[in-house]
C-alpha beads as a LAMMPS data file, in Angstrom:
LAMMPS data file: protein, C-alpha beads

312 atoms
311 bonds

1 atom types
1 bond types

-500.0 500.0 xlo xhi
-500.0 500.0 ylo yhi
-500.0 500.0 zlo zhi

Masses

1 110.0

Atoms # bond

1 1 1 3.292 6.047 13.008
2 1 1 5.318 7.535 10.239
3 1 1 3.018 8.753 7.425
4 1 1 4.586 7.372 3.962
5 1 1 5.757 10.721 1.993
6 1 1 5.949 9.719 -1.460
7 1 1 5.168 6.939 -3.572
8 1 1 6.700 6.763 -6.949
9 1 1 6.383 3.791 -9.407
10 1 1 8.342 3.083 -12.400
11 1 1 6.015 3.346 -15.751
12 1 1 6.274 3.047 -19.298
13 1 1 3.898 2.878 -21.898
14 1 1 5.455 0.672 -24.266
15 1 1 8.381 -0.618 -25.770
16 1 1 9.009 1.257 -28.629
17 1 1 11.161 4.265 -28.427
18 1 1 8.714 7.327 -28.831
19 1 1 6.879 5.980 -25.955
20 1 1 9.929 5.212 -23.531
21 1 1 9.028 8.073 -21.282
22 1 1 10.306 6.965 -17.495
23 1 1 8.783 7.807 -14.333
24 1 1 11.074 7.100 -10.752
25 1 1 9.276 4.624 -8.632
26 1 1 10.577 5.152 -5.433
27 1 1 8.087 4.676 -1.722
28 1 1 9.656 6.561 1.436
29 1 1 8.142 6.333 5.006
30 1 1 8.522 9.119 7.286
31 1 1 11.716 7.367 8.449
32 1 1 14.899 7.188 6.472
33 1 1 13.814 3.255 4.726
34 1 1 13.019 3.266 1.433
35 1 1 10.174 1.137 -0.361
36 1 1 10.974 0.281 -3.316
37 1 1 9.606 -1.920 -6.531
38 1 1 11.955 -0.410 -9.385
39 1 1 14.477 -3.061 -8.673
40 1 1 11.568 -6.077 -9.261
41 1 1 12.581 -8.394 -12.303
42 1 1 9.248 -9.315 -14.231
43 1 1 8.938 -11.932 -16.799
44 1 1 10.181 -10.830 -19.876
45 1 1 7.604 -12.649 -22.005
46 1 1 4.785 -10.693 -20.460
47 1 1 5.427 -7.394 -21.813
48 1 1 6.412 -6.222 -18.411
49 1 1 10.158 -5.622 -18.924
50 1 1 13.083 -5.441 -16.119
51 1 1 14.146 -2.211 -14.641
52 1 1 11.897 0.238 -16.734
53 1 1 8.636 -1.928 -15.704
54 1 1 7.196 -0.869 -18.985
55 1 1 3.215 -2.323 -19.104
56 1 1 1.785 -3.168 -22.844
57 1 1 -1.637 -1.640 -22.457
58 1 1 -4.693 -3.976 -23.539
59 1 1 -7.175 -3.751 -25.765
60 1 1 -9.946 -3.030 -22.568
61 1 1 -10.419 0.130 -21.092
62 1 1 -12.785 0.841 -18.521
63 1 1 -14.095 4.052 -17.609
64 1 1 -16.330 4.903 -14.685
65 1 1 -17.489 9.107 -14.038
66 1 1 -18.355 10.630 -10.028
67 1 1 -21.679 12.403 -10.167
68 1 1 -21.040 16.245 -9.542
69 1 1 -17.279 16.737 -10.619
70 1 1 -17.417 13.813 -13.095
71 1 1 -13.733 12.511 -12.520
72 1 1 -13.135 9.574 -14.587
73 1 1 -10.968 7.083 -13.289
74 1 1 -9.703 4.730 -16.110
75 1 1 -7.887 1.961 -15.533
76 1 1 -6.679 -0.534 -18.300
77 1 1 -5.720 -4.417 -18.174
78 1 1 -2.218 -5.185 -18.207
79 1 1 -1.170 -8.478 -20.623
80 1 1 -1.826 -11.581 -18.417
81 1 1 1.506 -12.985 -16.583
82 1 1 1.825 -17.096 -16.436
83 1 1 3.586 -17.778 -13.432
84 1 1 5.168 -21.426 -12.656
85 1 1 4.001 -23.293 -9.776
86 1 1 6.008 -24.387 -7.458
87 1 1 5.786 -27.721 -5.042
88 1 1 6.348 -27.710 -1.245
89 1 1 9.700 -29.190 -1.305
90 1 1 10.523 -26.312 -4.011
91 1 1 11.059 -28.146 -7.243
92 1 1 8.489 -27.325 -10.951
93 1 1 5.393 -28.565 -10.268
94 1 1 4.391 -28.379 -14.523
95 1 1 1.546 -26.351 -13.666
96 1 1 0.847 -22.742 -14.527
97 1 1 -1.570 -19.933 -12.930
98 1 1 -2.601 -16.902 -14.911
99 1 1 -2.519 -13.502 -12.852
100 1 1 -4.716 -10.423 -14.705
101 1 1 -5.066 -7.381 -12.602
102 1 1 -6.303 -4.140 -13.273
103 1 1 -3.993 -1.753 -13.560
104 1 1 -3.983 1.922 -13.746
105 1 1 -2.799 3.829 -16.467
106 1 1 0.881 4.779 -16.941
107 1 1 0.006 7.684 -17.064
108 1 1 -1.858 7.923 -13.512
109 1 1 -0.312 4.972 -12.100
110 1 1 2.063 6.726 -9.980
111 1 1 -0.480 9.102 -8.305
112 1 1 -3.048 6.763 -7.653
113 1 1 0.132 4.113 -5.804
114 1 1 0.799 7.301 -3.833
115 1 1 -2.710 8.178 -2.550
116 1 1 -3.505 4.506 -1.763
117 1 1 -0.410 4.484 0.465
118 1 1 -1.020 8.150 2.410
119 1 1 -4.230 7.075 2.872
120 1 1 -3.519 3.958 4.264
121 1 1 -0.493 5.172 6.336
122 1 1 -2.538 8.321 7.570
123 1 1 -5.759 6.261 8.757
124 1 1 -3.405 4.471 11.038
125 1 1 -2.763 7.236 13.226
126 1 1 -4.156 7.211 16.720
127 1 1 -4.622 10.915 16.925
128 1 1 -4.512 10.924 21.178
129 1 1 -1.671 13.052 21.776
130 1 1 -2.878 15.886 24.019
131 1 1 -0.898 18.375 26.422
132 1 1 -2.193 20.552 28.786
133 1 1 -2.519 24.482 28.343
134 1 1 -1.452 26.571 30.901
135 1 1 -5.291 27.265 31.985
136 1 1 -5.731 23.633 32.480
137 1 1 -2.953 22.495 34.372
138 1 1 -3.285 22.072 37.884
139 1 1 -2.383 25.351 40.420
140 1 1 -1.075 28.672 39.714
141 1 1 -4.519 30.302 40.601
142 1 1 -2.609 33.146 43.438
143 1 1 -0.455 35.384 41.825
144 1 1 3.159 34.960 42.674
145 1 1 3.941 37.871 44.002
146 1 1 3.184 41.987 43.549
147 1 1 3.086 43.584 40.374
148 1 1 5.942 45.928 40.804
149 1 1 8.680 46.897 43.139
150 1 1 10.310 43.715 43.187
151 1 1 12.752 44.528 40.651
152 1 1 11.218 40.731 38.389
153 1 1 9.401 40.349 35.487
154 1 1 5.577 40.709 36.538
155 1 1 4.173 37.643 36.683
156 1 1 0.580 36.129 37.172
157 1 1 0.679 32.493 37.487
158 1 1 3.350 30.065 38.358
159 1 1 2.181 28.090 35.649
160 1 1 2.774 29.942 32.828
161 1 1 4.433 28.169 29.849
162 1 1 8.005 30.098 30.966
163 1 1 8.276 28.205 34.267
164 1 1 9.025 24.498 34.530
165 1 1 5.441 22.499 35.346
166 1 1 3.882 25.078 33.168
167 1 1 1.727 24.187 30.195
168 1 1 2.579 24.044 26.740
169 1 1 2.439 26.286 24.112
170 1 1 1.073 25.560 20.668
171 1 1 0.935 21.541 21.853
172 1 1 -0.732 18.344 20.265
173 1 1 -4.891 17.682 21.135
174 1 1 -6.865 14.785 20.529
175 1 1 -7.165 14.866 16.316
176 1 1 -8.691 12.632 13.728
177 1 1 -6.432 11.962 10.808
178 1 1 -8.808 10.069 8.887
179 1 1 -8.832 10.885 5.089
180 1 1 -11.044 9.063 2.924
181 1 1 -10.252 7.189 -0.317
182 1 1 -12.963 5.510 -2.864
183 1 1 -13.150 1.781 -2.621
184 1 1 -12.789 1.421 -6.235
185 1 1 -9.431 3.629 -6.122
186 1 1 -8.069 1.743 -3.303
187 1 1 -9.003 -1.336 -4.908
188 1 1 -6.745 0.087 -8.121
189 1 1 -4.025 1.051 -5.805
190 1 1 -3.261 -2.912 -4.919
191 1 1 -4.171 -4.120 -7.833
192 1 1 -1.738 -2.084 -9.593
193 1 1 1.008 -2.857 -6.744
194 1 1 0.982 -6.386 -7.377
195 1 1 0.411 -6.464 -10.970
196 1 1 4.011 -4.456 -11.574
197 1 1 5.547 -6.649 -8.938
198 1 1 5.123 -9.874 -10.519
199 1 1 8.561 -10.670 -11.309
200 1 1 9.119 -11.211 -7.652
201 1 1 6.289 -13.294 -6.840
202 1 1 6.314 -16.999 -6.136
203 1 1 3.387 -19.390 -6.610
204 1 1 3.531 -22.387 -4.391
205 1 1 0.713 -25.658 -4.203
206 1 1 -1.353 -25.134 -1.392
207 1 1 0.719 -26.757 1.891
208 1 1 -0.953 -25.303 4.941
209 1 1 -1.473 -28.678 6.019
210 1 1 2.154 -29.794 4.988
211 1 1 4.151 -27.590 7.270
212 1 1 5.762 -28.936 10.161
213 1 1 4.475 -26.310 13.572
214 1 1 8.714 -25.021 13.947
215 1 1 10.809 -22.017 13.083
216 1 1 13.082 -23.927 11.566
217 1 1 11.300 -25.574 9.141
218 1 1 9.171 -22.113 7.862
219 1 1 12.943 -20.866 7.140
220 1 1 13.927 -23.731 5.415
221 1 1 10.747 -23.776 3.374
222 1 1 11.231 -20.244 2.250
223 1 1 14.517 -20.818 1.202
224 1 1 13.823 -23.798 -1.370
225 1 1 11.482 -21.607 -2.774
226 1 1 13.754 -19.159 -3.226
227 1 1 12.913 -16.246 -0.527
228 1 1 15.499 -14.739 1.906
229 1 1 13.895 -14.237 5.176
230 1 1 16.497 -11.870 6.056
231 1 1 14.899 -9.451 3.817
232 1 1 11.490 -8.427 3.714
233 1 1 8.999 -11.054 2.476
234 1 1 5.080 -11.842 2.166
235 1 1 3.444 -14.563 2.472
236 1 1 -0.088 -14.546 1.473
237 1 1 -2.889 -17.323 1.554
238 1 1 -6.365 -17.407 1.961
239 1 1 -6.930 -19.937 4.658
240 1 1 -3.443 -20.570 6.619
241 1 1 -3.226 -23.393 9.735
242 1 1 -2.072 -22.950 12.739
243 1 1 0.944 -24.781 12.071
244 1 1 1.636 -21.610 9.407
245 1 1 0.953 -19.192 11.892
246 1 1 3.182 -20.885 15.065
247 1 1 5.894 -21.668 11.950
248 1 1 6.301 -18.077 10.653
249 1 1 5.422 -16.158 14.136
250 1 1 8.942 -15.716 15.327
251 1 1 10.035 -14.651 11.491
252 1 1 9.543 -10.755 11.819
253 1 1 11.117 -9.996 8.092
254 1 1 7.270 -12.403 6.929
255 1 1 4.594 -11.002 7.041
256 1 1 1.480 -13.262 6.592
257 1 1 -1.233 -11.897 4.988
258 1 1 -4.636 -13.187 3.941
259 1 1 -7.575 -11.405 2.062
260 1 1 -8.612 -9.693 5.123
261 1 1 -5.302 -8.119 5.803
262 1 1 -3.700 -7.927 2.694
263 1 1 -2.558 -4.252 2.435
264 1 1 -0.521 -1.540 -0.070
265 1 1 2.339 -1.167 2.344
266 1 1 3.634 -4.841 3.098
267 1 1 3.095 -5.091 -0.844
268 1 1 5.441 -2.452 -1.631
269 1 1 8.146 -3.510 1.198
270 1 1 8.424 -7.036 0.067
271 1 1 11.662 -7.827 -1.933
272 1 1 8.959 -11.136 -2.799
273 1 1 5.741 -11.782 -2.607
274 1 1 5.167 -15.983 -1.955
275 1 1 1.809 -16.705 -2.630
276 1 1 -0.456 -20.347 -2.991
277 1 1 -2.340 -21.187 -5.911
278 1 1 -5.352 -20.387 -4.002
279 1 1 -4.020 -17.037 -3.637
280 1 1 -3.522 -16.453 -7.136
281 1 1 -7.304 -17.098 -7.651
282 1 1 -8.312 -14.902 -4.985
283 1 1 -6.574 -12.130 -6.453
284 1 1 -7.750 -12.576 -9.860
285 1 1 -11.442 -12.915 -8.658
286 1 1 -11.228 -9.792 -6.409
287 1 1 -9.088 -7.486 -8.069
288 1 1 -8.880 -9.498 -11.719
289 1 1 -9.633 -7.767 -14.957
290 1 1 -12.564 -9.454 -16.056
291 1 1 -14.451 -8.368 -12.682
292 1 1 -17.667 -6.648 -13.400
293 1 1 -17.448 -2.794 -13.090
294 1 1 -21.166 -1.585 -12.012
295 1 1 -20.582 1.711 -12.231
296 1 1 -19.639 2.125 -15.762
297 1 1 -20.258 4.473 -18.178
298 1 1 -20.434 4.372 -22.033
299 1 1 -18.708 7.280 -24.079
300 1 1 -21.870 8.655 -24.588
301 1 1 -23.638 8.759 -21.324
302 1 1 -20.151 9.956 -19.821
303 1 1 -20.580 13.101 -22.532
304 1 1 -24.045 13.365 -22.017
305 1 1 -22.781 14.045 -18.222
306 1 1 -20.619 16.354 -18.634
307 1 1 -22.533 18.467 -21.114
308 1 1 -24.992 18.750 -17.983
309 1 1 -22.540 19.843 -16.018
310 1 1 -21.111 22.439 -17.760
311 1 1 -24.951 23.756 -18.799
312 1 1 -25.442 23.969 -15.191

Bonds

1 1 1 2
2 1 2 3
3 1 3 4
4 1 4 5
5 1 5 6
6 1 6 7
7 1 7 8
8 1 8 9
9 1 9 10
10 1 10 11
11 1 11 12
12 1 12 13
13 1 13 14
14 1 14 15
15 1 15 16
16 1 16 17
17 1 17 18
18 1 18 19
19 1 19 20
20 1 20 21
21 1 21 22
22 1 22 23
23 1 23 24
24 1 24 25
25 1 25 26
26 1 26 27
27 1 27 28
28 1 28 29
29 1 29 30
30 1 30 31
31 1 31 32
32 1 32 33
33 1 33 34
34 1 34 35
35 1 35 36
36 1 36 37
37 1 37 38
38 1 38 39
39 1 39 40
40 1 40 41
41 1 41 42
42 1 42 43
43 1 43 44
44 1 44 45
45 1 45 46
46 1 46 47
47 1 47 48
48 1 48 49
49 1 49 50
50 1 50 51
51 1 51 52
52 1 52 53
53 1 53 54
54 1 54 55
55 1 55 56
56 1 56 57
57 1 57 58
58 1 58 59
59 1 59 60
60 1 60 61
61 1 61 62
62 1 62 63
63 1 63 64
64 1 64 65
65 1 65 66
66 1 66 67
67 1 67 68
68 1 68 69
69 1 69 70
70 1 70 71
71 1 71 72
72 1 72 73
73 1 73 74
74 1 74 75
75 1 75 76
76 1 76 77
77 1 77 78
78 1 78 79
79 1 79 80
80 1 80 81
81 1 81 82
82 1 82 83
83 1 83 84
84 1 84 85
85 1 85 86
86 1 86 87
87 1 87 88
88 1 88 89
89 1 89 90
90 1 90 91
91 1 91 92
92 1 92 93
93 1 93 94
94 1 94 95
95 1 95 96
96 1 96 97
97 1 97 98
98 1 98 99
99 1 99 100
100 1 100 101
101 1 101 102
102 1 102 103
103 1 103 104
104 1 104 105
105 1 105 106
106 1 106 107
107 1 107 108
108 1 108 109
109 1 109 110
110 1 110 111
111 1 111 112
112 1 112 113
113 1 113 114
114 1 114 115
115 1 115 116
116 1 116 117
117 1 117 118
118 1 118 119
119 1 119 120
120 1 120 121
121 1 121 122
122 1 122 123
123 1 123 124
124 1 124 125
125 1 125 126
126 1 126 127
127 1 127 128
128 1 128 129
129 1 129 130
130 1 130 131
131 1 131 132
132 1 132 133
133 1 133 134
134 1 134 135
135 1 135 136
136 1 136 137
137 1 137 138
138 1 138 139
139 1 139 140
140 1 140 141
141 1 141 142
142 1 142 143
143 1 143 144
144 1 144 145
145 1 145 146
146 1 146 147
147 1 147 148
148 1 148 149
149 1 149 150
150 1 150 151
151 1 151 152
152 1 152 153
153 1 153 154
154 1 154 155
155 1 155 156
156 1 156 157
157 1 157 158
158 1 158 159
159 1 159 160
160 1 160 161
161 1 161 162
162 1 162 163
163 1 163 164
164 1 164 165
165 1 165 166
166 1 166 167
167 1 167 168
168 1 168 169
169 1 169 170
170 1 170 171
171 1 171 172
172 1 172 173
173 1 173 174
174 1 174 175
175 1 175 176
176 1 176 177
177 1 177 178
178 1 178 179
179 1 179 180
180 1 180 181
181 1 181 182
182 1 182 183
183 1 183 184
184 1 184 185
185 1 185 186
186 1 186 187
187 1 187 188
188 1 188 189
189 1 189 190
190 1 190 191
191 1 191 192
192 1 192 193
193 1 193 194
194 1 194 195
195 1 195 196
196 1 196 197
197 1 197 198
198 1 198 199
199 1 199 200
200 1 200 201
201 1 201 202
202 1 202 203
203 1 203 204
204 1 204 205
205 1 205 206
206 1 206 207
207 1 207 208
208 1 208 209
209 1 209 210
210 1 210 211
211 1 211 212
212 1 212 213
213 1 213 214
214 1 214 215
215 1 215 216
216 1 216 217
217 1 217 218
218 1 218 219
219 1 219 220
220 1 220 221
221 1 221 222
222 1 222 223
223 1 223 224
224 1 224 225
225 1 225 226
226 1 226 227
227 1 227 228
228 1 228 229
229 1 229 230
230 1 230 231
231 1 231 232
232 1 232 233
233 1 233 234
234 1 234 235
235 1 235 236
236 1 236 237
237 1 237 238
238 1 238 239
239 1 239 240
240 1 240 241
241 1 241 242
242 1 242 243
243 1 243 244
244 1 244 245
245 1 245 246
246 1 246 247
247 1 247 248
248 1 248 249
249 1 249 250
250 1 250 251
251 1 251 252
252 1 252 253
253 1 253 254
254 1 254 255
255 1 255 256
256 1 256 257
257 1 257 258
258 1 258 259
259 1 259 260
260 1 260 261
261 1 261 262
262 1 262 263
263 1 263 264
264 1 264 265
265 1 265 266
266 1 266 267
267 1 267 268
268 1 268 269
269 1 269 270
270 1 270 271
271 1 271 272
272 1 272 273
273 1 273 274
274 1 274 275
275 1 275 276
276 1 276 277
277 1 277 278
278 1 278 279
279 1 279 280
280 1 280 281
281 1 281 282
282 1 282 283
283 1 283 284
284 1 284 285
285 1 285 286
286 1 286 287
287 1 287 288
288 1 288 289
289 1 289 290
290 1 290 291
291 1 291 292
292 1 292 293
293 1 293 294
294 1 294 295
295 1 295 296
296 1 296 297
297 1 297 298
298 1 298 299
299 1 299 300
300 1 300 301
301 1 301 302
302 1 302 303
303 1 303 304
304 1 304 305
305 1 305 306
306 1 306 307
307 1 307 308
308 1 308 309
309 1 309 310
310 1 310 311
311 1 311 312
C-alpha cells in the first residue's frame, strides 16, 4: 500500500491579528489523491473559523513527560462545538450534543496529524516481497562454457543477473515495516482530526433499527441528511445492524466505521463525517477533554525531572 507522504493541517492560534500565523493543511498518499481538511467549514460560533481553522485555546493544559528523554507532549482543549441533531427522515430534531476533544497544540498539531498517519499507513504494509538472488535460483551450477578462446565474455553461470531467468540484483526480501507510535500520541492524532473537522460532521438519532436492508434506501438516507455518496463519506456508530451493514455494503465512497475500526485515514478522506448521537458520546468519553490523564505531571515534578537529567 501507498505510505501517506505528508500530512499538513491548517492552524491558527487565534483570531486576532498578531497571532494569524497560517500553516498549509494538506494529506497526500503515495498516489497522486490528495487528503484534505482545509476546505472543512466549522461553526463559526465555536471559535473554529472557516478556511484558516483557527482553534481558541482553553484555559486547560495538560502536560505529561517520557522517563529518560523527558519529551513533553502537551495538548490543550479546544472550545466545545454544539452540534444539531438531526432525525432519520433528515429534518431538526431540537436537540443538541456537545463534542470536546483534545487537541494538540497549534503549534505541534501538524506534526503530530502527520506521524499518526505514517504510522498508520506504514504498519499496513505486508513486507513479503522477496526475489531470488542469483545463488538461489534454481540451475546454473556447470559453467557455460571455457574461460577463453571463444572470442565471449567469460562467463560462470547461466544464471547470472545478465541473462534472462537469472536472479535479481539489489531486489525486495521479506521486511517488517512496523514503526511504533505511543498510544497517547495516536490517541491525540484522532482526536485532533476530528476536532478540526467538525464543520463537516453530521449528528443523526440513533436509527440502526430504522433502516430499511437496500441500497437504495442507505443513498437516499444520506442524502436528506445532507451527504453526497459520490464523494467520500463516513459513517460511524457504535453498534450498527445488519440492515446498516447489507444497506451501505455496495456504497464504496462510505465507509462504516465503529470504535474498533475507527482510524486517522478515513477521517482525513471524508468530505463528512455522519455520526449518531451515540457516537458523539463515544468520542467524547474516549478521546474527550475531561478524560483522566494518569500520567501527568505537575510543573514541578516535570522540573524536578529534568534537573535529574541534566545532573546525570
Amino acid at each position: 500500500m501507498a505510505m501517506a507522504s505528508a500530512a499538513n493541517v491548517a492552524l491558527s492560534t487565534a483570531p486576532s491579528s498578531s497571532d494569524r500565523a497560517s500553516h498549509g493543511l494538506n494529506c497526500a498518499t503515495g498516489t497522486s489523491k490528495v487528503l484534505s481538511l482545509s476546505k472543512l467549514s466549522l461553526i463559526p460560533a465555536t471559535g473554529l473559523r472557516v478556511g484558516s481553522l483557527s482553534l481558541h485555546p482553553a484555559a486547560r493544559t495538560f502536560s505529561s513527560a517520557r522517563t529518560g528523554s523527558y519529551r513533553r507532549l502537551k495538548y490543550t482543549s479546544a472550545v466545545a462545538v454544539s452540534l444539531p441533531v438531526l432525525t432519520f427522515e433528515g429534518g431538526p430534531s431540537g436537540a443538541e450534543v456537545e463534542l470536546d476533544l483534545k487537541c494538540a497544540r497549534p503549534e505541534t498539531a501538524r506534526a503530530v496529524v502527520h506521524r499518526g498517519l505514517i504510522t498508520e499507513q506504514q504498519n499496513k504494509r505486508r513486507g513479503t516481497a522477496s526475489t531470488l538472488t542469483r545463488g538461489e535460483v534454481r540451475g546454473g551450477g556447470k559453467k557455460p562454457y571455457k574461460q577463453k578462446k571463444t572470442g565471449r565474455a567469460r562467463r560462470g553461470s547461466q544464471r547470472t543477473p545478465l541473462r534472462p531467468g537469472g536472479g535479481v540484483i539489489f531486489g525486495p526480501k521479506p521486511k517488517d515495516w512496523t514503526i511504533k507510535i505511543n498510544r497517547k500520541e495516536k490517541r491525540l492524532a484522532i482526536s485532533t482530526a476530528l476536532q478540526y473537522a467538525t464543520g463537516s460532521f453530521i449528528v443523526v438519532e440513533d436509527f440502526e433499527d430504522s433502516i430499511e436492508p437496500k441500497t437504495k434506501a442507505f443513498i437516499a438516507a444520506m442524502k436528506n441528511w445532507g451527504a453526497d455518496c459520490s464523494r467520500p463519506s463516513l459513517l460511524f456508530t457504535t453498534n450498527f445492524s445488519e440492515n446498516l451493514r447489507k444497506s451501505s455494503s455496495n456504497v464504496s465512497t462510505v465507509k462504516l466505521m465503529t470504535p474498533r475500526n475507527l482510524n486517522l485515514y478515513d477521517i482525513l478522506k471524508a468530505k463528512k463525517l455522519v455520526f449518531t448521537k451515540s457516537g458523539i458520546e463515544y468520542l467524547n468519553s474516549r478521546y474527550g477533554a475531561e478524560e483522566e490523564d494518569d500520567d501527568e505531571w505537575t510543573d514541578e515534578e516535570e522540573a524536578e525531572a529534568v534537573e535529574e537529567e541534566n545532573s546525570s
